[in-house]
VEXKEMAR-561914 format. One record per residue: residue in one letter; x, y, z of N, C-alpha, C in turn. Coordinates in steps of 0.2 Angstrom, whole numbers, plus 2048, in hexadecimal, padded with zeros to 3 digits. Atoms other than C-alpha are relative to their C-alpha. Example, Ala and Ser with C-alpha at 12.3 -4.5 7.8 and 13.67 -1.06 7.14 Angstrom:
# VEXKEMAR-561914
A8047FA80083E7EA827804806800/S7FC7FA7FF8447FB8247FC805803/
//
This chain:
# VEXKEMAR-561914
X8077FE7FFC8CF203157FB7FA7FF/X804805800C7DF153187FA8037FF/X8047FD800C6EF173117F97FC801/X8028057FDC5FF0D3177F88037FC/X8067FE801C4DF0C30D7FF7F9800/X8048037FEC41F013137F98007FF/X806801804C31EFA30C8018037F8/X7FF7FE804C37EFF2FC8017FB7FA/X802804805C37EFA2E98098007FB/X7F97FF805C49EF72DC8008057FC/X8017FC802C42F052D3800808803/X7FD7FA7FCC44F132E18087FE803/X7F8800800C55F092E58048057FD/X7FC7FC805C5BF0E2D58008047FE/X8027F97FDC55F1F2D7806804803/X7FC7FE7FCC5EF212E48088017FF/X7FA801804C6EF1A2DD8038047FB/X7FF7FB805C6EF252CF800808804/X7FE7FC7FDC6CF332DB804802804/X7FB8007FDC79F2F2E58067FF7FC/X7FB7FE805C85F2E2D48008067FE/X7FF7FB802C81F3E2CF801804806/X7FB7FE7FAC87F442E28067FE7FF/X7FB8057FEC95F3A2E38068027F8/X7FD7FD803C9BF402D28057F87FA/X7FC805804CA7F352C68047FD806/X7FD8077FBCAFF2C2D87F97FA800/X805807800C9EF202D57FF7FD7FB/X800803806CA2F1C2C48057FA7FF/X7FA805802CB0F0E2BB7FF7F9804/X8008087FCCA7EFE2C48017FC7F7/X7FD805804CADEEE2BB7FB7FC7FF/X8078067FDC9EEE32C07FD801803/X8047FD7FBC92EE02C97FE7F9804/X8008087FCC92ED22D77FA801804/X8078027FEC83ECA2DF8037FE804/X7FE8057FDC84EC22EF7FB7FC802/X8078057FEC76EB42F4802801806/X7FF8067FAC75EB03057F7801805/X8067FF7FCC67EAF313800808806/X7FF7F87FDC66EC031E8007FB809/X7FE8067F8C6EEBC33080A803800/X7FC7FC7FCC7EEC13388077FF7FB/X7FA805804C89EB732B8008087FA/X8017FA806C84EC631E805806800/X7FB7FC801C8FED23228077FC800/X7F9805800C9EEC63238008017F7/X7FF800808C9BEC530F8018067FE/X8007F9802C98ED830E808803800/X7FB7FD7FFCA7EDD3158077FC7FC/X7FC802805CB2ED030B7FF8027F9/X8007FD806CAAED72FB803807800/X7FC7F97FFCB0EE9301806800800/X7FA801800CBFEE33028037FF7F8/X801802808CBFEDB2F18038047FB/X8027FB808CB8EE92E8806806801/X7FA7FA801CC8EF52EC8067FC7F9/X7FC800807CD1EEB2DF7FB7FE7FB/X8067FE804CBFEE82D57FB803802/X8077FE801CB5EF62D47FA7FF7FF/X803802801CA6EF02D57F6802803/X8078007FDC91EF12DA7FE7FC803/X8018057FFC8FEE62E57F67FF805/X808800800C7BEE02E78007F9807/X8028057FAC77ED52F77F97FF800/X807804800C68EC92F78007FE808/X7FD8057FAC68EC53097F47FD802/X806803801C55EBB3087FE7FF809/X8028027FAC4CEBB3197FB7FC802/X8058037FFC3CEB33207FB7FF7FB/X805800803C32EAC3157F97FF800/X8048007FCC25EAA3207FB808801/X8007F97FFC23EBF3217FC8017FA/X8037FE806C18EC93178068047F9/X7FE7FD806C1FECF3058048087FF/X7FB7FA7FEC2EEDC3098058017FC/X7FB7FE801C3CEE4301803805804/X7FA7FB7FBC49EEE30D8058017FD/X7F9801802C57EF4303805806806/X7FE7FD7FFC65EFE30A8088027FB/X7FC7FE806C73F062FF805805805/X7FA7FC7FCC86F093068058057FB/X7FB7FF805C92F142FD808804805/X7FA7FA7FBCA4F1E3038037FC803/X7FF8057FECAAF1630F8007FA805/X804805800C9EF0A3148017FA7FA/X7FF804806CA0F023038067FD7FD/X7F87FF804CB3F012FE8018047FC/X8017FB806CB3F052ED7FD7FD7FC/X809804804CA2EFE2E87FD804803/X8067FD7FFC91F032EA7FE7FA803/X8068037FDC88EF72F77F97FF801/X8087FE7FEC76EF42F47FD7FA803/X8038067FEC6EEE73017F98007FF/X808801802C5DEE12FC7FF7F9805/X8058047FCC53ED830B7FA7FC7FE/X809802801C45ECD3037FD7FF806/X8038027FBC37EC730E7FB7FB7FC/X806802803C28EBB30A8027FC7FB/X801805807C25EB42F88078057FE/X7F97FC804C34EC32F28047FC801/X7F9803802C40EB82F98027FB7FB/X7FE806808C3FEAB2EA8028057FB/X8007FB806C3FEBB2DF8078057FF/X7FC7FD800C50EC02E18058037F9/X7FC7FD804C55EC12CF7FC8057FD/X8067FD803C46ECB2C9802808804/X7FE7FA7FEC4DED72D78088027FF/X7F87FD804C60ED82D07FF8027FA/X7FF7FF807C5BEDA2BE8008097FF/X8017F7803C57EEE2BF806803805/X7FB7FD7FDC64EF02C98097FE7FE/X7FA7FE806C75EEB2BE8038037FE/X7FC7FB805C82EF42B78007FE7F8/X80380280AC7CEF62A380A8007FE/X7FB803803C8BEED29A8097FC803/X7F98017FBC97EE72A87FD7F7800/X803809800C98ED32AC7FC801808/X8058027F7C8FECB2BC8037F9802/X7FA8067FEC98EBF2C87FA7FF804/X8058047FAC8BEB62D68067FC803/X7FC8057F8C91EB12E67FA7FE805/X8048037F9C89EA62F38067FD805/X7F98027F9C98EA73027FD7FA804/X8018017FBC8DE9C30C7FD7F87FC/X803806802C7FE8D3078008057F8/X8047FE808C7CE8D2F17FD7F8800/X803806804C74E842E58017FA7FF/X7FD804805C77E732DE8018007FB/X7FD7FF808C79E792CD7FE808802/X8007F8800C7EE8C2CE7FB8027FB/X8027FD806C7BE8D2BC7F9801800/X807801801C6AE882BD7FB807804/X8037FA7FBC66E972CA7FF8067FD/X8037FA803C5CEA62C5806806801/X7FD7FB801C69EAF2CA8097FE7FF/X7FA804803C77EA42C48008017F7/X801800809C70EA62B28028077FF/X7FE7FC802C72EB82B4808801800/X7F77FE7FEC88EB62B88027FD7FC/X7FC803807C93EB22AD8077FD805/X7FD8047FAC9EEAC2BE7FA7FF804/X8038027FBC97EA22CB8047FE806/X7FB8017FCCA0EA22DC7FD7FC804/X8038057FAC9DE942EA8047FF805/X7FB8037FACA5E8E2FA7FE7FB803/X8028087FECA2E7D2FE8037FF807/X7FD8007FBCADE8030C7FB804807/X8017FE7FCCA2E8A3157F77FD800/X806804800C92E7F3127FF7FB807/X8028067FBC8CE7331F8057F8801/X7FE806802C93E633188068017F9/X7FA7FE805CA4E6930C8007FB7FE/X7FE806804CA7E593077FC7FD7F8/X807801803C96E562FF7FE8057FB/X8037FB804C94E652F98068027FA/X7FC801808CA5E632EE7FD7FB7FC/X804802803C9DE542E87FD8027FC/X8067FC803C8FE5E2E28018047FA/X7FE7F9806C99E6C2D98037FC7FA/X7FC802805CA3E5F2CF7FA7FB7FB/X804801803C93E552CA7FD8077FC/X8047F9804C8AE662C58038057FC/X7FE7F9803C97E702BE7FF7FF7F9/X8027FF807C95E7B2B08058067FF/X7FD7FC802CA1E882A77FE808805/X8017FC800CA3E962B28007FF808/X7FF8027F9CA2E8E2C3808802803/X7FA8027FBCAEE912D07FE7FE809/X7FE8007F8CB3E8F2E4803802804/X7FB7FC7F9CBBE982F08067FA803/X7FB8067FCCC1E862F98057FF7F7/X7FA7FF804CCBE852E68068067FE/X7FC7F97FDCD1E982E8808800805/X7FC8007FBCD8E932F88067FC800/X7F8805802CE7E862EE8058047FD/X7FC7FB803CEEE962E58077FD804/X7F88027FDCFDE952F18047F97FF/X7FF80A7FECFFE802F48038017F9/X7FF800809CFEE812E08068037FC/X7F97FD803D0AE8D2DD8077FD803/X7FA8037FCD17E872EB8027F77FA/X7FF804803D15E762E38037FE7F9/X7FD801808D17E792CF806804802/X7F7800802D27E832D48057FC803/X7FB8057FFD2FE772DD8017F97FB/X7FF806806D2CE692CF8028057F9/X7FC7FD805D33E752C3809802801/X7F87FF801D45E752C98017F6800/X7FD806801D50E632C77FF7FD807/X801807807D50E542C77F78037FE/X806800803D41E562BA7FD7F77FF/X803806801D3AE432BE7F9801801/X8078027FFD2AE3C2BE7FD7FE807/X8048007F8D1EE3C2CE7FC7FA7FF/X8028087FFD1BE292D47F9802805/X8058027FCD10E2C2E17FF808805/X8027F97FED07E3C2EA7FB7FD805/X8068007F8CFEE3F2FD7FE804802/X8027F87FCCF5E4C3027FD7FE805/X8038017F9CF0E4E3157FD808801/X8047F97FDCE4E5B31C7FA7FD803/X8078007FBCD3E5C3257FB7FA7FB/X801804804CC9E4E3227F68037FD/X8047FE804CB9E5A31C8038077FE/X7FC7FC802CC6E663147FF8007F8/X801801809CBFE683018068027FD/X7F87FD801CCFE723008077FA7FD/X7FC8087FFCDAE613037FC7FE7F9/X800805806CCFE592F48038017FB/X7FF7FF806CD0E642E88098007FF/X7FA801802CE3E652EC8037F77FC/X7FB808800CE7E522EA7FB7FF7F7/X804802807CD9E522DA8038057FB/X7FD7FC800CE3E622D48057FA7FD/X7F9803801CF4E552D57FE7FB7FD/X803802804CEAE482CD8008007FA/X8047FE806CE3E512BE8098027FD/X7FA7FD804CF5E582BB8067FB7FF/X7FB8047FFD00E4A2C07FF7F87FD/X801806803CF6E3B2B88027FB804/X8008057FDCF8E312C77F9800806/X8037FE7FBCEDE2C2D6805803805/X7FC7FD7FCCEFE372E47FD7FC808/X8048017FACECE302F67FE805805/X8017FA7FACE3E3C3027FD7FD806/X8038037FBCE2E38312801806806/X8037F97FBCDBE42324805801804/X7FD7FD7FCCE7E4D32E7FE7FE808/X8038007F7CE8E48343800807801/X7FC7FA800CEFE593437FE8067FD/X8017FA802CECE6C33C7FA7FF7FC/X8057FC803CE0E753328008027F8/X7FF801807CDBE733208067FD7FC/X7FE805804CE7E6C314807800805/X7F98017FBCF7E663208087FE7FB/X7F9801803D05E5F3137FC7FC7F9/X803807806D07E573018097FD801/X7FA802802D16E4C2FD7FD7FC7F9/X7FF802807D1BE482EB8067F87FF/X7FC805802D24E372E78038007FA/X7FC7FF806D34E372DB8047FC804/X7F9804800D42E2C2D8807802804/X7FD7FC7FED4CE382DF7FF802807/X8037FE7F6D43E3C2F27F98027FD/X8027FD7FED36E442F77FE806800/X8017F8800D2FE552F47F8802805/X8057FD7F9D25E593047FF807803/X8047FA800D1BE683067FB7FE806/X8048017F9D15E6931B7FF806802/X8017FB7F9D0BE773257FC7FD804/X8038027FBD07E713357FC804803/X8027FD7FED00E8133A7FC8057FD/X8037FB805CF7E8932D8028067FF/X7FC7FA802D03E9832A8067FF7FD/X7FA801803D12E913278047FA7FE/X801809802D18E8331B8078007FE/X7F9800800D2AE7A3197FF7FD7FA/X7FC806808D31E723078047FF801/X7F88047FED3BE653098027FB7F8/X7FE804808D44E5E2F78057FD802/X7FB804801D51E522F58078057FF/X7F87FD802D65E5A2F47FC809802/X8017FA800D5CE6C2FA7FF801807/X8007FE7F9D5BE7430A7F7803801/X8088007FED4AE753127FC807802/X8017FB802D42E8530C7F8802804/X8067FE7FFD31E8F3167FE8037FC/X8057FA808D24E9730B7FA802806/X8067FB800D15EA33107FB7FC7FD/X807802802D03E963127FD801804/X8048007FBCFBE9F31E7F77FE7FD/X808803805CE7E9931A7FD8097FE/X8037FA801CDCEA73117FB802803/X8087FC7FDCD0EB23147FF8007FB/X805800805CC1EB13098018077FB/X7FF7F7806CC4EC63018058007FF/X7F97FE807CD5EC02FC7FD7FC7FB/X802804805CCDEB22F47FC8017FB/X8057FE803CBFEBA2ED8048067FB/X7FD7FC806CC9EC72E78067FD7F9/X7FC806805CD3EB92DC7FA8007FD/X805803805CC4EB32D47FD8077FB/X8077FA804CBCEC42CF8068027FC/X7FA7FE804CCFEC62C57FD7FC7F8/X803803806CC8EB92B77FA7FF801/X805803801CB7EB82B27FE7FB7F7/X802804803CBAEAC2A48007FA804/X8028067FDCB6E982A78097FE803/X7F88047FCCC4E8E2B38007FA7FF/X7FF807804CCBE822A98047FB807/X7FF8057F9CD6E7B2B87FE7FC806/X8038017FACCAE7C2C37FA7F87FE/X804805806CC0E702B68007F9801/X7FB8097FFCCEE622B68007FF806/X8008027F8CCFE632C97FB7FD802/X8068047FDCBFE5D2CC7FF7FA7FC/X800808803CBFE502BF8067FC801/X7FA8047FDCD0E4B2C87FD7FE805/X8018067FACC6E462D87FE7FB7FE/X802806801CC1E362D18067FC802/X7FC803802CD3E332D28027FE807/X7FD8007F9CD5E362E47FF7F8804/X8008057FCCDBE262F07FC802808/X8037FB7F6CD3E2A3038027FA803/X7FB8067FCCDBE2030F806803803/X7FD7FF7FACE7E2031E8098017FA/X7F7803803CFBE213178017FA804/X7FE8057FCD02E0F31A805800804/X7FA7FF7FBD0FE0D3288037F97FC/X7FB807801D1FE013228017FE808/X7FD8037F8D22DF53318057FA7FE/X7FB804802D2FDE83327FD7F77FD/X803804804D2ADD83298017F9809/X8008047FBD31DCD33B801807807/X7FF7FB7FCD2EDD934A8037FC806/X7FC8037FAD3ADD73587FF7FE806/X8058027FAD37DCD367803801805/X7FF7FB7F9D37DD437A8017FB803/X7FD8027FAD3FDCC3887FC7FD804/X8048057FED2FDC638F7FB7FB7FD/X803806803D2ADBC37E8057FF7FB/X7FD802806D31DB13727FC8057F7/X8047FE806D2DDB635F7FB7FC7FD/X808806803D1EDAE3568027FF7F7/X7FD803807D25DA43487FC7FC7FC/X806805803D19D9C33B8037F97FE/X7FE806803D1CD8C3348058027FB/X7FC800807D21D92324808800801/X7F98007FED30D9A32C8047FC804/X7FC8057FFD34D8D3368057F97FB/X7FD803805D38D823288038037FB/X7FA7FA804D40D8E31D808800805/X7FA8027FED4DD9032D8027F7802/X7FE808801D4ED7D32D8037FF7FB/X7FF801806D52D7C31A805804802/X7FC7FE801D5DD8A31D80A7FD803/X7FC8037FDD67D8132B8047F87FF/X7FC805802D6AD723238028027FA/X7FF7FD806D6ED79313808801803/X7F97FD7FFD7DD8231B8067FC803/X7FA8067FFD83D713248027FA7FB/X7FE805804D84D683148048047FB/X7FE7FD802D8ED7730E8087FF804/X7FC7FE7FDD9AD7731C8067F97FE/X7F8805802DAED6D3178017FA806/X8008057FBDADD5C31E808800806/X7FA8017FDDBAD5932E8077FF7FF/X7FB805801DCCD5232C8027FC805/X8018067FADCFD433338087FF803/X7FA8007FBDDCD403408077FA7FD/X7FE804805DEAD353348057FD808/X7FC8037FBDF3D303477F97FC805/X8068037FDDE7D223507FF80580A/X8017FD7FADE0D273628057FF805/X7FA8057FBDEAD1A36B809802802/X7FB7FE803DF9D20362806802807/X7FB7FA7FCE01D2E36F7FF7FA808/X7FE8057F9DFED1F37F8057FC7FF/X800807802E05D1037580B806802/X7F97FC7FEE17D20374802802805/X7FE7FE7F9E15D243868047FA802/X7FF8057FBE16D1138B8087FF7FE/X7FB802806E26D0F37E805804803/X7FC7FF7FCE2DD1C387805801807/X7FD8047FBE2DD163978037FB801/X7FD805801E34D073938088037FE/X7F97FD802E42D1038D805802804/X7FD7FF7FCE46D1839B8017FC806/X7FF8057FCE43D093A68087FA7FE/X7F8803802E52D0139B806803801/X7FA7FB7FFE5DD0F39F800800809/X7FE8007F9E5BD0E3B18037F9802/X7FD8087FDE5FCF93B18098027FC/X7F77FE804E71CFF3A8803802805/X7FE7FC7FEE75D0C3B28027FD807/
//
């Protein structure tokens, strides 16, 4: 059920609200919180909406929409209020500022609250450079962001690791849950060695990808190299260096990813990419600070960015239509080499019967026989 009052004030909202719980009976009670969403008013707004109603089936919840319009307009508020199953299992109330109201969006959530529940804020789309510092950031005790779906993601991770404060999160760090778990349990069976050297590949404005390699970073105390995928969508592969092989974690296709380890048979896992109302519904499971999420970002400093290097052969073979290109250097090295090995080689042995020898016995010969024919 949809209910729509126009030119209206938060004070007949919550009127209304209250009459619509005392319809509605005990099914519009047991919310857990009460989530805020920021955004601008425009077609993107229901994308958020419907993800929270997704959400709120595994947190009950009241969820409040700021969707700020023209500020150029004169001084409006539009709210409309969904419940049943319009809502999930929340209460929906969008509140449209117009005008100067749209700077005034916390002044219009405070009477509207659930008395003793916590308060999460999300801004799905553009936020703040400092959540905390936001009027309606000061009211959450979580603060949700998406750097992924900002303008410039790179940039705007950036931003959030300069500005963070206890209580911050991200959606693009949401999105490692799998990678993160796939990974810690394959490093928890044998050989237990130490990890030489780590790469992560994915998109090259994929904040997802950073936090991974900043992530293996923070936890692994090495650099990580992350360098840009020619190929697929968001984070493409990591490989782990051990004394042992290789521990390679690939999906080329954004659903399905191969583990390949030393002495074991090459295992598929379940990476298909998320959707934001599984993600969101992760976050809204803790609202204390994210200590992981913490280290992560104070591990991208660690990050390598750069190409993977290709090994090539140190003399590359030469084609049929040229010689090879030999420097000086090398030429006298095979010079050293080649004399070196004739001053090695066992001198000849000398012939101890002269040259002449075998004629001087032919002529001896004949003469022999020449005396044998003057007898006879």
């Amino acid at each position: 059920m949809i209910i729509d009052l126009p030119s209206t004030t938060t004070s007949q909202v919550n009127t209304k609200l209250v009459h619509l719980r005392e319809q509605g009976g005990a099914t519009a009670l047991g919310r857990v919180l009460t989530l805020v969403i920021v955004t601008d008013d425009g077609t993107k707004t229901e994308d958020a909406i419907d993800a929270a109603n997704d959400a709120s089936r595994e947190h009950p919840c009241r969820v409040i929409v700021l969707a700020r319009g023209a500020r150029k307009a004169a001084a409006r508020l539009d709210a409309q209020i969904r419940v049943g199953g319009d809502a999930g299992a929340s209460e929906v109330v969008v509140l449209r500022l117009y005008g100067a109201l749209a700077d005034e969006g916390a002044s219009c959530v405070i009477p509207l609250l659930l008395p003793d529940a916590p308060v999460v804020a999300w801004w799905p789309f553009e936020a703040p450079a400092r959540p905390a510092d936001d009027p309606i950031g000061r009211l959450a005790q979580r603060r949700i962001t998406d750097a992924a779906a900002e303008r410039n993601p790179i940039k705007a991770l950036e931003v959030r690791q300069k500005n963070y404060t206890e209580g911050d999160s991200d959606l693009a760090w949401t999105r490692l849950t799998l990678w993160r778990a796939v990974l810690a349990a394959a490093l928890d069976l044998p050989p237990y060695e130490k990890i030489t050297d780590a790469t992560v590949t994915g998109e090259g404005d994929s904040p997802s990808t950073d936090l991974l390699a900043g992530w293996l970073a923070a936890r692994l105390r090495i650099p990580v190299r992350r360098t840009k995928a020619v190929n697929g969508q968001g984070i493409v592969s990591v490989v782990l260096e051990r004394k042992s092989g290789s521990v390679e974690l690939v999906r080329p296709d954004g659903k399905v990813g191969t583990l390949t380890q030393p002495g074991q048979p090459a295992r598929r896992v379940a990476l298909q990419r998320r959707e934001v109302r599984d993600c969101l519904a992760e976050e809204l499971r803790r609202l204390d600070p994210d200590e992981p999420f913490e280290e992560t970002l104070k591990g991208l400093g660690k990050i390598v960015r750069g190409r993977t290097p290709v090994k090539t052969p140190t003399k590359p073979p030469a084609t049929s239509d040229e010689s090879p290109v030999v420097s000086a250097a090398d030429a006298e090295a095979t010079l050293a080499r080649k004399s070196a090995a004739a001053d090695e080689q066992p001198p000849a042995k000398k012939n101890s019967t002269p040259a002449k020898k075998p004629r001087a016995a032919s002529s001896t010969r004949s003469t022999a026989r020449a005396g044998k024919g003057g007898k006879s």
